[in-house]
MDAnalysis code that builds the backbone (N, CA, C; Angstrom):
import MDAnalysis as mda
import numpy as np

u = mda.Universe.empty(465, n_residues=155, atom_resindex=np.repeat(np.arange(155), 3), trajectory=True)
u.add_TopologyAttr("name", ["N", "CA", "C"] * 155)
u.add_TopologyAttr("resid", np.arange(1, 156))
u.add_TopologyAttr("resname", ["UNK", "UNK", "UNK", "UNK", "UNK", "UNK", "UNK", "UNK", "UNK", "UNK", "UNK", "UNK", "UNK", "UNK", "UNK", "UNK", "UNK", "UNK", "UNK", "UNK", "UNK", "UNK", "UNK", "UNK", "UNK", "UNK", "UNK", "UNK", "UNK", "UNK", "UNK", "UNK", "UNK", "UNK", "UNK", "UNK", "UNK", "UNK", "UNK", "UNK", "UNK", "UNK", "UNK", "UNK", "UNK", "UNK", "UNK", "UNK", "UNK", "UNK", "UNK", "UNK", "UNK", "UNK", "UNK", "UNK", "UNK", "UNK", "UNK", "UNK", "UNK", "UNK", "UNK", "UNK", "UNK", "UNK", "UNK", "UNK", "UNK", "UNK", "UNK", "UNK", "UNK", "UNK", "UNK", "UNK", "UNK", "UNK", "UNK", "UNK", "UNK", "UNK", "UNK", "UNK", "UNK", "UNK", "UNK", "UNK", "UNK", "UNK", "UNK", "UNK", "UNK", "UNK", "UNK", "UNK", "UNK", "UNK", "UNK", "UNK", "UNK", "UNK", "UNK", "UNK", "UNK", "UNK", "UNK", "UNK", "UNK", "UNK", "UNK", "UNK", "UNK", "UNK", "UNK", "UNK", "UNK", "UNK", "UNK", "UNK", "UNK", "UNK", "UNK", "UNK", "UNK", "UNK", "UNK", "UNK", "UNK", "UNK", "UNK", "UNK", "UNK", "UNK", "UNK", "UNK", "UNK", "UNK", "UNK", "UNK", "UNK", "UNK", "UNK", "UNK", "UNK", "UNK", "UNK", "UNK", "UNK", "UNK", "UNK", "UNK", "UNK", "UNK", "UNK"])
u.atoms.positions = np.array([
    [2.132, 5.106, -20.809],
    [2.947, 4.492, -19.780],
    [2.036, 3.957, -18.668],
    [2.580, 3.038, -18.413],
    [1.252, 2.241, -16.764],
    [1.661, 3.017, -15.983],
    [3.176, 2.949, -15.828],
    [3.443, 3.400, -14.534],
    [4.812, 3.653, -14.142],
    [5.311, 3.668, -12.891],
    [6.899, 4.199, -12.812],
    [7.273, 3.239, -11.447],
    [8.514, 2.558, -11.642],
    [9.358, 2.376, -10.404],
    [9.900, 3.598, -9.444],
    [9.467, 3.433, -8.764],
    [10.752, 4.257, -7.636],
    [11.786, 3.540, -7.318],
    [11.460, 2.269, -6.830],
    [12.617, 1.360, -6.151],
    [11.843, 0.056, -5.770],
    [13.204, -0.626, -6.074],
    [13.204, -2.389, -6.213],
    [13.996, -2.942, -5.575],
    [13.055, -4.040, -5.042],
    [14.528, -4.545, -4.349],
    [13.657, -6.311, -4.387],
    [14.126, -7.314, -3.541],
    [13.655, -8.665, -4.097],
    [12.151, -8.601, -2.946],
    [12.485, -7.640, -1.836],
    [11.556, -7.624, -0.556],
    [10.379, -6.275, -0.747],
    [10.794, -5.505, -1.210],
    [9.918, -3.993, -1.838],
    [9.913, -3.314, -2.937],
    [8.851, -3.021, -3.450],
    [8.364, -2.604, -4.781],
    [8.316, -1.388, -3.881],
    [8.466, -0.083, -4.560],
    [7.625, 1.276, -5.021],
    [7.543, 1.764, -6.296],
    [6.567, 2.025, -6.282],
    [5.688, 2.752, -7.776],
    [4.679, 3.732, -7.792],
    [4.334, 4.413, -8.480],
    [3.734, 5.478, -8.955],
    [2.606, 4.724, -10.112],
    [1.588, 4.961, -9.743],
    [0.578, 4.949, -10.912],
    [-0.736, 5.958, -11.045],
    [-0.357, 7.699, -11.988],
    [-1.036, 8.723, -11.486],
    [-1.069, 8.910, -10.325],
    [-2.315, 8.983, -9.656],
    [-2.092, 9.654, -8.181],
    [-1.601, 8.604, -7.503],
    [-1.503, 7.095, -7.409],
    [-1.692, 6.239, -6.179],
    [-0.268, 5.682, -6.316],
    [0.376, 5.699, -4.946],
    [1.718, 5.047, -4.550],
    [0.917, 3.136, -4.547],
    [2.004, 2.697, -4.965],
    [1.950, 1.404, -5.147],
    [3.198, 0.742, -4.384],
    [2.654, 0.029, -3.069],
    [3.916, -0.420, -2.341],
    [3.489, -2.424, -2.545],
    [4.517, -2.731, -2.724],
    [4.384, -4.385, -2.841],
    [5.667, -5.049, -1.481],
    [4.854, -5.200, -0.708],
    [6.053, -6.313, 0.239],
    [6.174, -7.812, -0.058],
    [7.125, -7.901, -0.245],
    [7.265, -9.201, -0.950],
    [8.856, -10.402, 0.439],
    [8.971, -9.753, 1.198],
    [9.818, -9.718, 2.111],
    [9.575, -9.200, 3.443],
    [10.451, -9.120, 4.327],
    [10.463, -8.483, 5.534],
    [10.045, -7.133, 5.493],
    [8.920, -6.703, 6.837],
    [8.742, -5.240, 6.489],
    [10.127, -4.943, 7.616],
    [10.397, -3.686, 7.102],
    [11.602, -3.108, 8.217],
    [10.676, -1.677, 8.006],
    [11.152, -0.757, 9.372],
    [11.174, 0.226, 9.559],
    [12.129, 1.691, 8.361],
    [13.061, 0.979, 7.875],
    [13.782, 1.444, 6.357],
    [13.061, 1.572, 5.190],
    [12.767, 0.196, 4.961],
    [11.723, 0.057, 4.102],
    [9.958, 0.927, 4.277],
    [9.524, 0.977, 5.430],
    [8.593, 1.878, 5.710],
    [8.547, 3.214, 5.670],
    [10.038, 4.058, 6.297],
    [10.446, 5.558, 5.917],
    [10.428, 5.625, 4.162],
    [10.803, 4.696, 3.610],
    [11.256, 5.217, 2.235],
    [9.864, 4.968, 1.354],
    [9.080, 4.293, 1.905],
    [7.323, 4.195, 0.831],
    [6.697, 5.860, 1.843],
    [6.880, 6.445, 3.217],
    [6.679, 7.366, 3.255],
    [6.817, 8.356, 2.252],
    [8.239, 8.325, 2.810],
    [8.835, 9.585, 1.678],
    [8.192, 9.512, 0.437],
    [8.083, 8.671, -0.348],
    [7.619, 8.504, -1.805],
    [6.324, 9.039, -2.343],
    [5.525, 8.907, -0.629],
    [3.860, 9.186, -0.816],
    [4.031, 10.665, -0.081],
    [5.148, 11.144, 0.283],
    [4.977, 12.494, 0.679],
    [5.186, 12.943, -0.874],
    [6.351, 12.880, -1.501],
    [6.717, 13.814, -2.817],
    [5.541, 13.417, -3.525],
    [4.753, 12.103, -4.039],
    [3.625, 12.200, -4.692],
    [2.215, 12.801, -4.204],
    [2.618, 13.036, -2.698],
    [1.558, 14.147, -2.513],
    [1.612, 15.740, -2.312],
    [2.885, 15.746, -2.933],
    [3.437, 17.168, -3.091],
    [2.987, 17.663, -4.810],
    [2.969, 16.219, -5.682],
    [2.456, 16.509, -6.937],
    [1.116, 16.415, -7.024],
    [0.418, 16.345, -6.199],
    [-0.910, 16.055, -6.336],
    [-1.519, 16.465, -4.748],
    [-1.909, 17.894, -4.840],
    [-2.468, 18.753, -3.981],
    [-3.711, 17.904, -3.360],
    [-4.522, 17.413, -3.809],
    [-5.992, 16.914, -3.719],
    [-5.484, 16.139, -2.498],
    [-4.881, 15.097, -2.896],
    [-4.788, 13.667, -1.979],
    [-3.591, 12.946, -2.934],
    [-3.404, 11.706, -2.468],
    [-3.267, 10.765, -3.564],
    [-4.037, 9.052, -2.674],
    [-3.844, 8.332, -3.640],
    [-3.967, 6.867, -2.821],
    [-2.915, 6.366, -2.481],
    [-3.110, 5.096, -1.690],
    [-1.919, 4.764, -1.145],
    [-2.355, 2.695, -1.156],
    [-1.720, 2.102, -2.279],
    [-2.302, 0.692, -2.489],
    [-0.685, -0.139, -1.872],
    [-0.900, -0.923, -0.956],
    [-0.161, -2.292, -0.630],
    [-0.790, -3.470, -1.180],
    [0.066, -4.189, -1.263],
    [0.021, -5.407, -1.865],
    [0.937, -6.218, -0.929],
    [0.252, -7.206, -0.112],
    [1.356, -8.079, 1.018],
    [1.227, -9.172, 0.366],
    [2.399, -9.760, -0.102],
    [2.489, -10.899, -0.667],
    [2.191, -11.983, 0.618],
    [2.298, -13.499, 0.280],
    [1.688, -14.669, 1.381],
    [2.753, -14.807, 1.800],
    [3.129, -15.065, 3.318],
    [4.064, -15.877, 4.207],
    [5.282, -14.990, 4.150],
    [4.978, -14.109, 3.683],
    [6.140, -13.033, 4.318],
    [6.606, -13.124, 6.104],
    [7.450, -12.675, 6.743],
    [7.285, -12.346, 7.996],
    [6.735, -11.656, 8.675],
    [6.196, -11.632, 9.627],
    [5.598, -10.676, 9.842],
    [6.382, -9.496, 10.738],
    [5.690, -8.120, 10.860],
    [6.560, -7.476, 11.369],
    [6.920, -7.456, 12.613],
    [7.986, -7.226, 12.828],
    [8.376, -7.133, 14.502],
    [7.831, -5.592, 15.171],
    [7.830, -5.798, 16.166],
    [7.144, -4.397, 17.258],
    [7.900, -3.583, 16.820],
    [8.998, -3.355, 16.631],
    [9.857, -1.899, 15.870],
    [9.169, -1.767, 14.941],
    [9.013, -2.435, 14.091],
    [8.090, -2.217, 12.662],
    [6.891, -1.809, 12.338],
    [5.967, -2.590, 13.671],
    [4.442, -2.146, 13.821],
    [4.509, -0.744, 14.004],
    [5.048, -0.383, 15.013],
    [4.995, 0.860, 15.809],
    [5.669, 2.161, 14.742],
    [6.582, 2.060, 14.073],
    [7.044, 3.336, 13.323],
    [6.053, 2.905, 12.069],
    [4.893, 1.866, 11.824],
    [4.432, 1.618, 10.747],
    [2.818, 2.630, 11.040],
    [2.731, 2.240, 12.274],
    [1.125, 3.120, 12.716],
    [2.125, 5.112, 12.584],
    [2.794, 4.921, 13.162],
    [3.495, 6.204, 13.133],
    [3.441, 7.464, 12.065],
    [3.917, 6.366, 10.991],
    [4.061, 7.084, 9.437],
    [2.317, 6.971, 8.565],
    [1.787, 6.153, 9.276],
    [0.606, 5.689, 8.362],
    [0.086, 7.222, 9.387],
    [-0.133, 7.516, 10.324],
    [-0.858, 9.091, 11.110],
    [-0.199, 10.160, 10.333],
    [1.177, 10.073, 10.254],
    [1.478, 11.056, 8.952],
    [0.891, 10.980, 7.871],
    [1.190, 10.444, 7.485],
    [0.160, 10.023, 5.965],
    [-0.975, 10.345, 5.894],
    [-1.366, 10.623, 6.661],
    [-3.279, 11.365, 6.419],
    [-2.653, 12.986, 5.838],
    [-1.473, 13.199, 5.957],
    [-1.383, 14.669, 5.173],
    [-2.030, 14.821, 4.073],
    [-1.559, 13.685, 3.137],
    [-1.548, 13.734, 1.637],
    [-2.341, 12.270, 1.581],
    [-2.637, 11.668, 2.036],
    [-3.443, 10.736, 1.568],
    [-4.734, 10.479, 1.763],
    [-5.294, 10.427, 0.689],
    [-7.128, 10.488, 0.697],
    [-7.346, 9.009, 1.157],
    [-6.928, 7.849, 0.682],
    [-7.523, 6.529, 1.188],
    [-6.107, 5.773, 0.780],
    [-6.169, 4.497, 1.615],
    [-5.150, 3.791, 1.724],
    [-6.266, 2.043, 1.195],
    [-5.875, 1.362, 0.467],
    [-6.409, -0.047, 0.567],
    [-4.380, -0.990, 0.602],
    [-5.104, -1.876, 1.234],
    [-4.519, -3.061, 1.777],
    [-4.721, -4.147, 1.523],
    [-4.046, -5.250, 0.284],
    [-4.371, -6.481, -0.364],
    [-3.385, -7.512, 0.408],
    [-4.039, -8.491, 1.044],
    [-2.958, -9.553, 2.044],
    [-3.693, -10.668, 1.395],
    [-2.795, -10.584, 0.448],
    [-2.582, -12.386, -0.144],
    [-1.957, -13.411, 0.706],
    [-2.382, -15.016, 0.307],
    [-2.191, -15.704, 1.011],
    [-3.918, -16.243, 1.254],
    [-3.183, -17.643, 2.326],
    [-4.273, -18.389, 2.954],
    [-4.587, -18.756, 4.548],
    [-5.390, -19.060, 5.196],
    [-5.275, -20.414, 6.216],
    [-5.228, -18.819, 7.552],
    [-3.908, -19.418, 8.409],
    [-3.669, -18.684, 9.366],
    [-2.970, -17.772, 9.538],
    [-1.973, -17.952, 8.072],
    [-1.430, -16.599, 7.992],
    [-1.654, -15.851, 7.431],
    [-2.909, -15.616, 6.497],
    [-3.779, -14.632, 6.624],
    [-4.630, -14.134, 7.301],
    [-4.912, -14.809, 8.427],
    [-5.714, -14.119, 9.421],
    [-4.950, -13.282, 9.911],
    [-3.619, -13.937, 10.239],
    [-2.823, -13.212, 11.392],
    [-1.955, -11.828, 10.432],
    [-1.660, -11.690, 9.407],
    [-1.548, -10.778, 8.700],
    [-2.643, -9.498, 8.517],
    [-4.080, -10.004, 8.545],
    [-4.613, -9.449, 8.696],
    [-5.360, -8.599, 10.117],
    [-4.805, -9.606, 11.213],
    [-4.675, -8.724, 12.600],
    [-4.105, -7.906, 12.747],
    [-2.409, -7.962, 11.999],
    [-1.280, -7.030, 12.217],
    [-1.594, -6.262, 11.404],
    [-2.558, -6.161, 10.625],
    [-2.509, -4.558, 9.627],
    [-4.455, -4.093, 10.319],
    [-4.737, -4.755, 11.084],
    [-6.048, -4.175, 11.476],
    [-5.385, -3.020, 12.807],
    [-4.335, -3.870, 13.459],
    [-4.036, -3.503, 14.806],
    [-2.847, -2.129, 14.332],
    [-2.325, -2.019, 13.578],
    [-1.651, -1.027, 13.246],
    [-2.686, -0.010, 12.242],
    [-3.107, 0.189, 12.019],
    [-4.677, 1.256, 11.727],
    [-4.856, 1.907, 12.982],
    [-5.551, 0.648, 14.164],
    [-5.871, 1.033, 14.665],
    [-5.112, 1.832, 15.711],
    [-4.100, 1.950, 15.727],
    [-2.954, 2.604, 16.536],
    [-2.712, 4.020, 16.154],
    [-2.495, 3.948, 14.679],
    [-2.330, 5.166, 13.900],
    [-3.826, 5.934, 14.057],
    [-4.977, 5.747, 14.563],
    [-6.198, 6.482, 14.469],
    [-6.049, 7.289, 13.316],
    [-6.354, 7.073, 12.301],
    [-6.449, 8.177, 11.051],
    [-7.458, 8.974, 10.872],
    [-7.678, 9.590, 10.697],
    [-9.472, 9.942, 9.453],
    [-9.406, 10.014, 8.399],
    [-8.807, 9.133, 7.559],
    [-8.789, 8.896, 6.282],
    [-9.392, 7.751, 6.131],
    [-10.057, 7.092, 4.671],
    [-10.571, 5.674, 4.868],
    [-9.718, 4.758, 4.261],
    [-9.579, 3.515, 5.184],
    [-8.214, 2.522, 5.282],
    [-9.121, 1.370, 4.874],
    [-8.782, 0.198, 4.022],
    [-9.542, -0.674, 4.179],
    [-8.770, -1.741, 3.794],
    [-8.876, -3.537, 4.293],
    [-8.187, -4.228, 3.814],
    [-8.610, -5.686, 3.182],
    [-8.473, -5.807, 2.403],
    [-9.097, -7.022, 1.016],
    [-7.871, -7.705, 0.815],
    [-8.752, -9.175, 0.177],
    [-8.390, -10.488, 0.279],
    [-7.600, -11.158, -1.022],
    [-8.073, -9.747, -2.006],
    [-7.839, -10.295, -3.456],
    [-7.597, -8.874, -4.224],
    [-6.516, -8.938, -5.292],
    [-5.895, -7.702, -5.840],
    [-6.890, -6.675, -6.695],
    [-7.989, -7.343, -7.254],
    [-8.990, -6.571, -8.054],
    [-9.814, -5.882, -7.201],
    [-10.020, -6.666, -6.037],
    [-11.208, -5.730, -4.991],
    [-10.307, -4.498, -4.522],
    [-9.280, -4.672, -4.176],
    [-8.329, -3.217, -3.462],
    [-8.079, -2.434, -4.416],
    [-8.064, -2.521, -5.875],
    [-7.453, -1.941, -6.704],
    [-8.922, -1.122, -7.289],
    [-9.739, -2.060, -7.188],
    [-11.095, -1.429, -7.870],
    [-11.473, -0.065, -6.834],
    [-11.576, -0.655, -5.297],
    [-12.261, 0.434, -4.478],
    [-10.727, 1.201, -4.265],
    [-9.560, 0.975, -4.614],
    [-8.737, 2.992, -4.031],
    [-8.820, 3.869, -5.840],
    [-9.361, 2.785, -6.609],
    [-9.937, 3.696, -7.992],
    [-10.683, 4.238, -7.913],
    [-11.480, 3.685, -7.522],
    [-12.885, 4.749, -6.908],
    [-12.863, 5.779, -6.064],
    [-12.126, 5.731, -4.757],
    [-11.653, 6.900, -3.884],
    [-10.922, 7.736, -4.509],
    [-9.843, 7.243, -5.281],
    [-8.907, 8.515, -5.897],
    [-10.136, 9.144, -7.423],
    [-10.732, 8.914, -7.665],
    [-11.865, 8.732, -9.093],
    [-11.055, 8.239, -10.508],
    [-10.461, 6.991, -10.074],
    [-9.783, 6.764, -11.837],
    [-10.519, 6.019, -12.680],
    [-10.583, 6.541, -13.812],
    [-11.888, 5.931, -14.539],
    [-11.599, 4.579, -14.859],
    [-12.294, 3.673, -15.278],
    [-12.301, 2.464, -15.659],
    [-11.245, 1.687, -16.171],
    [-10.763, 2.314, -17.538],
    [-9.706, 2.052, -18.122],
    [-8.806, 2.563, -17.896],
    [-8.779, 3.226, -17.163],
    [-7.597, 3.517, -16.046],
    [-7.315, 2.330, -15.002],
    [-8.126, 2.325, -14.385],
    [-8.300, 0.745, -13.465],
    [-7.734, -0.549, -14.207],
    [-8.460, -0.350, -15.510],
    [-7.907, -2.016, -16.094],
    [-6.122, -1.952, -16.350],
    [-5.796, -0.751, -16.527],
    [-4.393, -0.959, -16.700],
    [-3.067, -1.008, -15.367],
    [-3.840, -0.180, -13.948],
    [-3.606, -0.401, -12.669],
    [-3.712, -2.182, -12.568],
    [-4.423, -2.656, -12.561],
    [-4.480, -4.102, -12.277],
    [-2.902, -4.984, -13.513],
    [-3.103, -4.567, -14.508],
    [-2.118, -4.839, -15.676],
    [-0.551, -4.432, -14.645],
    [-0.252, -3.273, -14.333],
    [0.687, -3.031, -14.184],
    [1.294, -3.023, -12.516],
    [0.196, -3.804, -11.783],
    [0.766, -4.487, -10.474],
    [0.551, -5.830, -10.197],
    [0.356, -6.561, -11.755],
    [0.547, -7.924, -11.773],
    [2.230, -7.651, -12.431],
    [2.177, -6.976, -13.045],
    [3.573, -6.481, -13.925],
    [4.690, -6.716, -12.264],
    [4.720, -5.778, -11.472],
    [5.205, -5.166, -10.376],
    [5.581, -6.581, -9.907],
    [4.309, -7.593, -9.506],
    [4.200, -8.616, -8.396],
    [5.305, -9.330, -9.404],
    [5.432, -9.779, -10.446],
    [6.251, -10.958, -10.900],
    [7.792, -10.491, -11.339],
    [8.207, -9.092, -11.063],
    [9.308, -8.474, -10.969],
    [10.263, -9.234, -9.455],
])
């Protein structure tokens, strides 16, 4: 099996793949939508004592989030250092709204102060390769992570 849905919707993916929660925004982030990829990475870090990972995938030209959103988003991401060993962050897209996507997820890190390592990439193989490496999934493990959140993205 690649992997498991939690929940779908046309704006959010959750998934399970071994240790690493797999969140895809493909829509508006809301503060709803942010409690419920919590929750998901709390119970998968209830199955997995160690840590787990924690991989986003921001699709291009989404909206971006509003200040309610930032703020309960740094919130839950400081929780999240319970159970989470490393978080990567893939913000697809081009031009200016990837810069500015990539401000709003630098500036919400930096709010949440974690000590976990957070990092955020430009392209789906680089994020997927380095939270394989943090969580230690072997290779062919990796090649089928990449398989099954191209799977995810065209859902």
């Amino acid at each position: 099996m690649l992997g498991q849905i939690l929940h779908q919707t046309s704006d959010l993916t959750l998934a399970t793949f071994d240790d690493i929660l797999l969140t895809v925004l493909q829509g508006p982030v809301t503060p709803e939508g942010l409690r419920r990829a919590t929750e998901a990475g709390r119970v998968l870090g209830q199955q997995h004592r160690a840590g787990i990972g924690a991989l986003t995938i921001i699709e291009a030209d989404i909206p971006m989030p509003d200040g309610e959103a930032r703020r309960v988003s740094a919130k839950l991401t400081k929780e999240s250092d319970a159970w989470v060993k490393a978080q990567a962050t893939v913000i697809l897209g081009d031009g200016f709204w990837r810069s500015t996507a990539r401000s709003v997820v630098t500036g919400i890190l930096l709010l949440a102060r974690g000590d976990r390592p957070r990092r955020a990439f430009g392209e789906i193989d680089e994020g997927t390769r380095w939270i394989a490496d943090e969580v230690g999934l072997p290779k062919e493990r990796w090649e089928r992570l990449v398989v099954f959140v191209d799977q995810l993205r065209a859902n």
